[in-house]
Phi, psi and omega in degrees: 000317172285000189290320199316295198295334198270315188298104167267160176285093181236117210241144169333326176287350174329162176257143190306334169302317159311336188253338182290343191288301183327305200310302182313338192298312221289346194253001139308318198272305179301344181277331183280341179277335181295332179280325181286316198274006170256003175278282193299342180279346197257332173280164189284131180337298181328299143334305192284340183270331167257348131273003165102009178246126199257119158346323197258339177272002232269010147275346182308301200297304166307333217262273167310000170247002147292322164303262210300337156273352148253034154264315179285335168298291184328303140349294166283326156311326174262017196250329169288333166306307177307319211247308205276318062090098126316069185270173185287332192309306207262329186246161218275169184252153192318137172270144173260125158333117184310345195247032152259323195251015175257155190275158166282139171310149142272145165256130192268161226237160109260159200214000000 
């Protein structure tokens, strides 16, 4: 069930570094759910019971509060992708040389 979320996408042409940082993710992410389901395992129904969490559910429970903060990583991940995105909107325009936008004198007849 955790693999989906632990496995990063990593393709051969990756650069080494790159596939050593996924290795580095995936097992900070797996040292962190191990650490969260022995923190909660150690606590009393009762405890478990004033967070809302049941004994019988509680990989369930971890399992779904894992999903959902790598939705929200994700989230963040396009919303910082987004924010780094140079767009034309955001910078600022070009100022033009005055002697591009002045109009040619009309010249009038006097008569």
């Amino acid at each position: 069930m955790f693999k989906t979320l632990i496995s990063a996408t990593v393709s051969k042409n990756t650069p080494v570094i790159g596939r050593v940082r996924a290795a580095y993710d995936d097992w900070r992410f797996s040292r962190d759910i191990t650490a969260i389901m022995s923190a909660l395992d150690r606590l009393s129904d009762h405890q478990l019971h004033l967070v809302g969490i049941r004994r019988d559910d509680l990989f369930e429970t971890v399992a779904e509060m894992m999903r959902r903060a790598e939705a929200q990583r994700v989230v963040g991940r396009e919303v910082t992708n987004m924010l780094d995105r140079p767009t034309t909107a955001t910078q600022p325009a070009k100022e033009a040389k005055p002697s591009e936008t002045a109009r040619p004198a009309a010249t009038s007849v006097a008569a």
